[in-house]
C-alpha positions in Angstrom: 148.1 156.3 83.8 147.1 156.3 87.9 143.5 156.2 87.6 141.3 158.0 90.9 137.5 157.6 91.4 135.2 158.9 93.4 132.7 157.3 95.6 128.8 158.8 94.3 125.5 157.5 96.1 123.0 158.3 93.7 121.0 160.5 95.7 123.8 163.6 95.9 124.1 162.8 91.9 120.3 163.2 91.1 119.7 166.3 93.6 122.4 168.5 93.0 122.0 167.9 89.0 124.1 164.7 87.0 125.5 167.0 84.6 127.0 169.7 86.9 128.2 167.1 89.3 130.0 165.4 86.7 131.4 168.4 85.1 132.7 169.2 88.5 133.7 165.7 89.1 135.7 165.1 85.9 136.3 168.3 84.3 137.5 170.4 87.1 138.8 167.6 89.7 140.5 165.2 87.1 138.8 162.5 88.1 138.7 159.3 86.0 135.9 156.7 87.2 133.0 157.0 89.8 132.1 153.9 92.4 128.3 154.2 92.7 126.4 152.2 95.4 123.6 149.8 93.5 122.6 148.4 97.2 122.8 149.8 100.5 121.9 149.6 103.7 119.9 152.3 105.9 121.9 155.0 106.3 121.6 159.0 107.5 123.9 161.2 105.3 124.8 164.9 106.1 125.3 166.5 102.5 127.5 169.0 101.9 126.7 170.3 99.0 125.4 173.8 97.9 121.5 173.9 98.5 120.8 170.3 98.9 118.1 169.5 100.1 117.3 167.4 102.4 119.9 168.4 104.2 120.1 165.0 106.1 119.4 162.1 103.4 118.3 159.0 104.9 117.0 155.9 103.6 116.1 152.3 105.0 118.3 150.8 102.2 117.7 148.4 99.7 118.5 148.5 95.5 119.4 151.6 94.0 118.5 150.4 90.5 114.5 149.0 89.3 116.4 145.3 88.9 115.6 143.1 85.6 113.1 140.8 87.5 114.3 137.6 85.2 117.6 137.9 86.7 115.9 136.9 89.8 114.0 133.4 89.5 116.3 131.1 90.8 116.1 133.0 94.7 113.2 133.6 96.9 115.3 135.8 98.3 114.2 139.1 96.2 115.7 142.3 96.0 113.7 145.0 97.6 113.6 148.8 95.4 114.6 151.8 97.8 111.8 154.1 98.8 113.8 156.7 97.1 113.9 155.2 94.0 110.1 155.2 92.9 109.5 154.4 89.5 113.0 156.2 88.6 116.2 154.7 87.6 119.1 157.2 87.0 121.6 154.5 87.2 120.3 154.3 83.4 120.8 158.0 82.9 124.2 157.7 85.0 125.9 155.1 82.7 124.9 156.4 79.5 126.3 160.2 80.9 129.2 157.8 81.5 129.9 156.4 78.4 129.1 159.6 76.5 132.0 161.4 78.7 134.6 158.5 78.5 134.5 158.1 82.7 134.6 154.6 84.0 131.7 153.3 86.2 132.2 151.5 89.1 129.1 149.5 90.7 129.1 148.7 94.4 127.3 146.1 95.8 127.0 146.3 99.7 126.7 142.6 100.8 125.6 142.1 103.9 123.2 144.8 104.2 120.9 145.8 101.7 118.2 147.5 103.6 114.6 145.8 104.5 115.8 142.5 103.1 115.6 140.5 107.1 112.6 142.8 108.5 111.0 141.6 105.8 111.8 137.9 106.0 113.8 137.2 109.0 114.2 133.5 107.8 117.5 135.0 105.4 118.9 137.2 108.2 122.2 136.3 110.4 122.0 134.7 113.8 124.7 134.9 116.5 125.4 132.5 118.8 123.1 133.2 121.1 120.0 133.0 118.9 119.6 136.9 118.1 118.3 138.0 114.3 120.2 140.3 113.1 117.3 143.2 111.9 120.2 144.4 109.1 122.5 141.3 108.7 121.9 138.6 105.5 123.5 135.3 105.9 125.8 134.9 102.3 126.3 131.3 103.4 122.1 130.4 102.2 121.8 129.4 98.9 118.6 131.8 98.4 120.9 135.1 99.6 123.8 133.9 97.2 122.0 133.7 94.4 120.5 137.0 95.0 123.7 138.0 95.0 125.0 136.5 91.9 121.8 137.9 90.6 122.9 141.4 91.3 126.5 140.9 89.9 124.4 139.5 86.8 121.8 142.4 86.6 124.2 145.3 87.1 126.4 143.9 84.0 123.9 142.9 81.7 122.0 146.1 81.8 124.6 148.9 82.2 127.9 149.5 81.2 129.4 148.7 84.5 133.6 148.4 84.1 134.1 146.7 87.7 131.7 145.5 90.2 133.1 146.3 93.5 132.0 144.4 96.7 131.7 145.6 100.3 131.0 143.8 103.6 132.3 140.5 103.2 135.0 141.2 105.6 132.4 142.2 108.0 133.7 140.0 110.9 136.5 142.8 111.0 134.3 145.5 112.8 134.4 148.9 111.8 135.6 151.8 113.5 131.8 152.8 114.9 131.1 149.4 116.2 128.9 149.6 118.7 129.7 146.5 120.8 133.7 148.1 121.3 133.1 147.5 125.0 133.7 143.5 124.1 137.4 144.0 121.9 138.7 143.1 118.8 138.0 139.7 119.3 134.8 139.9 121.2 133.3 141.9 118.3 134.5 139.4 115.7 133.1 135.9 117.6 129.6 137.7 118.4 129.6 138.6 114.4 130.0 135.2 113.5 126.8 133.3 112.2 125.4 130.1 113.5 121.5 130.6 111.9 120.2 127.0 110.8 121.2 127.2 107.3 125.3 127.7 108.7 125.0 125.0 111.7 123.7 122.5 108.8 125.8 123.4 106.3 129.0 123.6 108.2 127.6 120.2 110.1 126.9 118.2 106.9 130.8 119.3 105.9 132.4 117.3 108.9 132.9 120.7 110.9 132.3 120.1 114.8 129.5 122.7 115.1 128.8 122.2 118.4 132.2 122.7 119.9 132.7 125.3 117.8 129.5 127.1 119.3 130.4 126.3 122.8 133.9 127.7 122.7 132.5 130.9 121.4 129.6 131.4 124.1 132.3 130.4 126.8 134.3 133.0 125.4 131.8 135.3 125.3 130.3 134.9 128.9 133.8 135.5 130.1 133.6 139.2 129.0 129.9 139.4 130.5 131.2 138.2 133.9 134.2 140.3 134.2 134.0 142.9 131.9 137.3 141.9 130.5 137.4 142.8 126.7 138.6 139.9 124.1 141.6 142.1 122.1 143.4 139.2 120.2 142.1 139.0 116.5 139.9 136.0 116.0 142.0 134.3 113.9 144.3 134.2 117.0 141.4 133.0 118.9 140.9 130.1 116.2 144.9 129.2 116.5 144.5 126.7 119.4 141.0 126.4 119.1 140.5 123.5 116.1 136.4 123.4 115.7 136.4 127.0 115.8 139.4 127.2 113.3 137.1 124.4 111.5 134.1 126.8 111.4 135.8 129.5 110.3 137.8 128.2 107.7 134.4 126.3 106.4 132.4 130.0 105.9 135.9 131.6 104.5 135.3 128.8 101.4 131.8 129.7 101.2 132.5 133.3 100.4 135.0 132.5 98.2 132.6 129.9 96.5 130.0 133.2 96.7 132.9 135.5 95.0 133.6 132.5 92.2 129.6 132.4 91.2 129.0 136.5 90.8 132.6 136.4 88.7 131.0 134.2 86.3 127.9 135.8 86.3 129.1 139.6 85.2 131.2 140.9 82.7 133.1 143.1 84.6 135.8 142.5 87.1 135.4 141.9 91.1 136.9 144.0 93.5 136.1 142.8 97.1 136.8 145.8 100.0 138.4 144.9 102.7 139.4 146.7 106.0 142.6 146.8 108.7 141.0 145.4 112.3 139.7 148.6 114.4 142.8 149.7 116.0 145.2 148.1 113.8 146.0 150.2 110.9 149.2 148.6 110.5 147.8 144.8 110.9 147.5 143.1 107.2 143.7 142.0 106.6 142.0 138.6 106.6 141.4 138.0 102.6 141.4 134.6 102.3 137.8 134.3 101.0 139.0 136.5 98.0 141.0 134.0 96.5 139.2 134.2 93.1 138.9 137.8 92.8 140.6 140.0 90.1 141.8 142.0 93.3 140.9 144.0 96.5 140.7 147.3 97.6 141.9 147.9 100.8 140.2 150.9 103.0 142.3 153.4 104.7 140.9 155.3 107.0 143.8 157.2 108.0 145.8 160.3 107.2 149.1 159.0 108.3 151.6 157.7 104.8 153.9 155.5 107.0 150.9 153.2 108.3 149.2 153.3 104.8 152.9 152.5 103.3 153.0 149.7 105.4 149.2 148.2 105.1 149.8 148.1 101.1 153.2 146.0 101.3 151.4 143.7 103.8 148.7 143.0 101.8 150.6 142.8 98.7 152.7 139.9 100.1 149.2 137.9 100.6 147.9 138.4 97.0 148.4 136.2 94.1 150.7 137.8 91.1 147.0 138.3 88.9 145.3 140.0 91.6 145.8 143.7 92.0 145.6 146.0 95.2 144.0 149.6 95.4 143.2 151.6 98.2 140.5 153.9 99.0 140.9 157.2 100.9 138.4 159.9 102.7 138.4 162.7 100.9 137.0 165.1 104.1 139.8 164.9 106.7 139.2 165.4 110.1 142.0 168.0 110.7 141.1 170.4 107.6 144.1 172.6 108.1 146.2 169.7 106.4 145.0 170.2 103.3 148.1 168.4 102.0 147.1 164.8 103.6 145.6 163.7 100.6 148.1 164.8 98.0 150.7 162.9 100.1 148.6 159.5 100.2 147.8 160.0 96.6 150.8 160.3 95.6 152.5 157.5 97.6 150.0 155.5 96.4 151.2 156.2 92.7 154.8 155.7 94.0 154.2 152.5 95.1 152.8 151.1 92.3 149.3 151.0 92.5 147.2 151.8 89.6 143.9 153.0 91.0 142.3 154.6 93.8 139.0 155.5 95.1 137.9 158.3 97.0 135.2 158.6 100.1 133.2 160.3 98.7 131.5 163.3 97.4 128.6 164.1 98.9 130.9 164.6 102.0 133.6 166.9 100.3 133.3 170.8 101.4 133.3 173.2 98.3 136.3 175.1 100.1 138.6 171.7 99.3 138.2 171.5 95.9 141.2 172.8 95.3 143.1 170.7 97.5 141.8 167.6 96.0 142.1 168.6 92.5 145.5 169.1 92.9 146.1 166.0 95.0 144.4 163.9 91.7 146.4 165.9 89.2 149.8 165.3 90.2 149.9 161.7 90.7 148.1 161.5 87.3 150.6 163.7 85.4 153.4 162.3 87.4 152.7 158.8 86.4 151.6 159.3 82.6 
């Protein structure tokens, strides 16, 4: 049967009450699993949600769990406890509430940026090619930060009952939608994203890839928008096509993330869902996911309200996975044009029609009380339809 989950930070599940949220949640909605973020980065979320309070959450980030400090001995890179947190751990309380009700739970580890992680030691942090730290940005390429995440992976597992352990930023060289460096393009974006901090220039070096060129195409490339003002649109991976040591460089950090993806598999029980998103602009345009070659799938997130584009993405990225590996998608559950309050059945549903067997939704602490109707019966029908 089509399974749906819902995306759940922690903080809208302790302060609005566990139980009454997931009464609402599962009871009332229909739905079958919840995605929880165990890492994040900082953040400032508007809460909709009946007396909440505050009604702005913020947080500088870090793990949303008190992590089993054994897991950890192998990294110097350490995981840092969110502020929030304290002493508390309802991730505890939130699987066991889990287990009791039969709902799936769904761990999601943001990769990139866990909050506090480089401002506390810059020496793990990204570095583009101009020298600039990142103050947000780990580098997954340095064997300290990979382990720390394998360590996560391991934690999360061992501890709770965690069905799937979904990942997020890996793709990060795709830019999201509220980049703030649009001024440069598509491709602009994605060459200033890429990392050339020691650990990736000796690395990549010691692996036969031509660092240097590949570092002095990308600044060349880069001044040429700073001189004229001219944005770079073409994908990187177009960029890369007749450009070898950048094509080198790229392909080199694609098998390190892949290598990244094959060490957390083995250390967790549950299955490894990378997300990964269309380019900005290009709903349509299939995704790079060749570093998830040894995942159990992706998830694929749609940002739209349009079913033809979404129709499209899926068969697109369906031709580039292997027969094990599954697709799902995951869809905002607030639309920004409210008076279509039939967006999200039609998605749903095509989803089901298609042949995919899960979906997520973004997420609750963003869902108005007045559309709980709509989504309810946007969950229900696909569900019935399809048992």
């Amino acid at each position: 049967m089509f399974q749906v989950n819902m995306v759940a930070h922690l903080w809208d599940l302790v302060d609005e009450g566990l139980d009454g949220v997931l009464d609402l949640l599962q009871g009332r909605i229909g739905i079958t699993g919840l995605c929880t973020p165990v890492t994040y980065g900082p953040a400032r979320h508007l809460r909709y949600g009946p007396d909440v309070s505050p009604r702005i959450f913020q947080t500088r980030g870090g793990v949303f769990f008190q992590p089993d400090k054994t897991c950890y001995a192998n990294t110097r890179c350490k995981p840092l406890v969110s502020e929030w947190l304290k002493t508390r751990n309802p991730l505890q309380k939130l699987a066991e509430r889990c287990r009791e009700r039969g709902l799936r739970l769904r761990a999601v580890i943001e990769c990139t940026n866990i909050g506090r992680i480089t401002a506390h030691d810059p020496h793990f942090a990204c570095k583009n090619v101009f020298g600039d730290i990142s103050t947000s940005q780990v580098c997954l390429v340095q064997a300290d930060v990979a382990e720390l995440f394998r360590a996560l992976a391991g934690d999360v597992c061992r501890n709770y009952a965690i069905d799937t352990v979904e990942l997020t930023g890996l793709d990060a060289l795709a830019a999201s939608p509220d980049d703030p460096l649009d001024s440069l393009g598509r491709g602009g974006r994605q060459l200033l994203a890429l990392c050339f901090c020691e650990s990736c220039k000796q690395a990549a070096g010691a692996a036969g890839v031509d660092v240097e060129s590949a570092a002095r195409s990308t600044v060349v490339r880069l001044e040429g928008v700073f001189r004229t003002g001219q944005p770079i649109e073409p994908p990187l991976a177009a960029l890369a096509a007749d450009d070898p040591p950048l094509s080198a460089f790229m392909a080199w950090y694609r098998a390190r993330l892949t290598e990244l993806l094959g060490g957390m598999s083995k250390a967790c029980s549950a299955e490894l869902l990378p997300h990964i998103r269309p380019l900005h602009g290009e709903m349509e345009t299939a995704c790079d996911i060749g570093h998830a070659a040894g995942a159990d799938g992706v998830i694929c997130d749609y940002a739209g309200w349009e079913t033809s584009p979404l129709e499209r993405l899926i068969e697109r990225i369906r031709g580039t996975l292997t027969a094990e590996q599954r697709l799902e998608v995951q869809l905002p559950v607030h639309p920004p044009a409210p008076a279509d309050d039939q967006a999200l059945f039609r998605n749903l549903t095509r989803v089901m029609e298609l042949g995919l067997a899960s979906a997520n939704l973004d997420h609750y602490g963003c869902l108005p009380r007045a559309r709980i109707e709509a989504v309810k019966q946007a969950v229900r029908f696909p569900r019935r339809a399809s048992g």
